[in-house]
C-alpha positions as MATLAB code, in Angstrom:
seq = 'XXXXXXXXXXXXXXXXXXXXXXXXXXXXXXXXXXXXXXXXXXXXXXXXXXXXXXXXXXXXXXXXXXXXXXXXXXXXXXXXXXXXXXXXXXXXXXXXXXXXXXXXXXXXXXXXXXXXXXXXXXXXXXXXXXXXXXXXXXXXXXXXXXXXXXXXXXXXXXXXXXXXXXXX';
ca = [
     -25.758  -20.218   41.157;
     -23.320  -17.459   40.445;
     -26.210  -15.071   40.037;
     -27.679  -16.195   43.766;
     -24.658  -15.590   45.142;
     -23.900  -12.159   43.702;
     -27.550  -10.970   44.460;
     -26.723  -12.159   48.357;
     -23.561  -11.144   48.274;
     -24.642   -7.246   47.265;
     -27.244   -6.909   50.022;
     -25.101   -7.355   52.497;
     -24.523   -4.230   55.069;
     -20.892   -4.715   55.456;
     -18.001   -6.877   53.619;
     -14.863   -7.483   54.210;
     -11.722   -8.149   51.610;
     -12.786  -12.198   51.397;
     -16.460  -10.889   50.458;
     -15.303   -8.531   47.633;
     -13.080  -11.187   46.349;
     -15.823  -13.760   45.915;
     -18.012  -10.981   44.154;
     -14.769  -10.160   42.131;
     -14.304  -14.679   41.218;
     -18.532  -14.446   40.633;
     -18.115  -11.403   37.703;
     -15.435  -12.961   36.203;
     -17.547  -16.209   35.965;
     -19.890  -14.292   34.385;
     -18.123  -12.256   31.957;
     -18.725   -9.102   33.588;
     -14.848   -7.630   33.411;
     -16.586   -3.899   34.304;
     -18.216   -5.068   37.612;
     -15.092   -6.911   38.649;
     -12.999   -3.627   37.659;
     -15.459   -1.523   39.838;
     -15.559   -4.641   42.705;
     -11.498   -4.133   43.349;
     -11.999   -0.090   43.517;
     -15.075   -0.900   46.009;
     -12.961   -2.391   48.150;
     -10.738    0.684   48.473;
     -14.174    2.798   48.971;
     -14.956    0.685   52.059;
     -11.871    1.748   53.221;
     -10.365   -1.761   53.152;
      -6.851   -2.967   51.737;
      -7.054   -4.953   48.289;
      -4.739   -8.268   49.028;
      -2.701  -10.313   46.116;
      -5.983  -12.032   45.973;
      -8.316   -8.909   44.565;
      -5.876   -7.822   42.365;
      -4.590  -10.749   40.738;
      -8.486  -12.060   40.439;
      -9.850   -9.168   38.814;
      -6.466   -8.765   36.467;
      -7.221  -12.998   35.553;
     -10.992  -11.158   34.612;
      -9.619   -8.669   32.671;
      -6.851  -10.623   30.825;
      -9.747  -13.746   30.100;
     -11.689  -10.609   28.063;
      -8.847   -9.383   26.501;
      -8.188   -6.645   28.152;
      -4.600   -7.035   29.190;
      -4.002   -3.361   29.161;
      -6.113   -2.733   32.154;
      -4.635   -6.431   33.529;
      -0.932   -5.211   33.274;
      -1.882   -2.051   34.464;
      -3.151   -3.584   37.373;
      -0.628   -6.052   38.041;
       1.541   -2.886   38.512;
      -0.300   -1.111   40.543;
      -0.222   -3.773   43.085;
       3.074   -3.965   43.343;
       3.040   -0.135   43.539;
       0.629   -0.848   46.414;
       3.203   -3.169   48.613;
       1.166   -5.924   47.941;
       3.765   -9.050   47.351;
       3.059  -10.974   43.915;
       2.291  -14.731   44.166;
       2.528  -17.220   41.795;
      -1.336  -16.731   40.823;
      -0.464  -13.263   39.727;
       2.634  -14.243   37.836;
       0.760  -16.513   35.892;
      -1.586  -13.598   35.132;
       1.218  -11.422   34.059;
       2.509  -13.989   31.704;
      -0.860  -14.791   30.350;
      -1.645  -11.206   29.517;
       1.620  -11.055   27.436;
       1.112  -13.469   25.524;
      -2.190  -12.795   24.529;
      -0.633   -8.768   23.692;
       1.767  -10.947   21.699;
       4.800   -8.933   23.393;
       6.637  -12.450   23.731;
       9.656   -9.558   24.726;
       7.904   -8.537   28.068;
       6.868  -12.055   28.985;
       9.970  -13.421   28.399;
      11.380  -10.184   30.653;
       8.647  -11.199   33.852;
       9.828  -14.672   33.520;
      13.283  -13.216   34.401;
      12.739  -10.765   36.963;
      10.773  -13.421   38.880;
      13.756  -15.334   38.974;
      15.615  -12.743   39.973;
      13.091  -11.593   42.949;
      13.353  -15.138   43.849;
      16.920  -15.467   43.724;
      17.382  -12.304   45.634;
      14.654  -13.187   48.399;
      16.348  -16.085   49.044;
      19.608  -14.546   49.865;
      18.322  -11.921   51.458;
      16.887  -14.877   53.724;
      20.090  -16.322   54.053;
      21.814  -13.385   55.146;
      19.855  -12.841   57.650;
      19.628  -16.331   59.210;
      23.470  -15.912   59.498;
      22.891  -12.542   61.655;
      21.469  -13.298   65.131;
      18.589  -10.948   64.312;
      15.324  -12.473   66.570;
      12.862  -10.955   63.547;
      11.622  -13.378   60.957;
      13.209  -13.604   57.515;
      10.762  -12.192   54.929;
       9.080  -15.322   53.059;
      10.525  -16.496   49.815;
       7.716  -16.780   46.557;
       7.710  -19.735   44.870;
      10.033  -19.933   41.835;
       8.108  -19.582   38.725;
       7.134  -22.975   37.722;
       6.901  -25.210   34.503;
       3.644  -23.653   33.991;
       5.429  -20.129   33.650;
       8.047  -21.393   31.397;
       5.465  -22.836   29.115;
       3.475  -19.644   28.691;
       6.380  -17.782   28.018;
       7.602  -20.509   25.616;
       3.928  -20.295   23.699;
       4.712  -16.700   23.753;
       8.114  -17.014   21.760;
       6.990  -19.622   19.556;
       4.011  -17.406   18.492;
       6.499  -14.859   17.722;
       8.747  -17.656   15.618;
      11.425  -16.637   18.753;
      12.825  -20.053   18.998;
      16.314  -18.625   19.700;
      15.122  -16.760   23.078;
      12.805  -19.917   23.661;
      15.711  -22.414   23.421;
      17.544  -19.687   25.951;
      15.334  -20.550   28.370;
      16.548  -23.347   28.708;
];
């Protein structure tokens, strides 16, 4: 069904973001990390804006075929971009170090999440107490047990247990 939906999905005249992301989901159900890779820069070529959603779904493509160099790279550049991470993405991070086996760097995204988190949130804060009329920028979720237990598989891969336990 993947295949019919590509094929339909490729004759149309004009797509928008949502359309390239389903084409980006459809390669990755397929295998087809290249086509994915060349999906996210189509969307640029159409003169559209990639969202959290392209990039995150074609770096889950690229980390699934082991290519987490081209997956960190563009987790990156979508935060070079403006575009805000979600948790989708952070799992994708995480994910791509561990299977680089750089237990180090995972470990080090678990943190700064926390810290964007922490920082987002009293940023928010702050600003409620002001009587500024503009809306308080929303908070991410805090990376969740899911996160910790990547980045825990990543240690223990590594024989970390110390920095594992620290987690905690």
């Amino acid at each position: 069904r993947w295949s019919l939906a590509l094929a339909l999905l490729k004759e149309a005249k004009t797509l928008d973001c949502y359309a390239y992301n389903i084409l980006i989901a459809a390669w990755g159900h397929q295998s087809h990390w290249e086509q994915a890779l060349q999906t996210l820069d189509e969307i640029r070529k159409a003169q559209l804006t990639p969202d959290v959603v392209s990039f995150s779904s074609t770096a889950s493509v690229l980390t699934k075929a082991e290519r987490w160099q081209f997956s960190l790279h563009l987790l990156e550049l979508m935060e070079a971009s403006g575009v805000q991470p979600n948790d989708f993405s952070l799992t994708t991070t995480l994910s791509a170090w561990e299977a680089s086996n750089h237990w180090q760097f995972a470990l080090q995204a678990l943190k700064d999440a926390c810290g964007r988190q922490m920082l987002r949130a009293n940023n928010n804060n702050n600003n409620s107490n002001s009587n500024s009329t503009t809306q308080p920028a929303p908070t991410p979720p805090p990376p969740s047990a899911l996160h910790c237990n990547i980045v825990l598989g990543s240690c223990a891969k590594a024989a970390a247990w110390a920095e594992a336990v620290a987690l905690y």
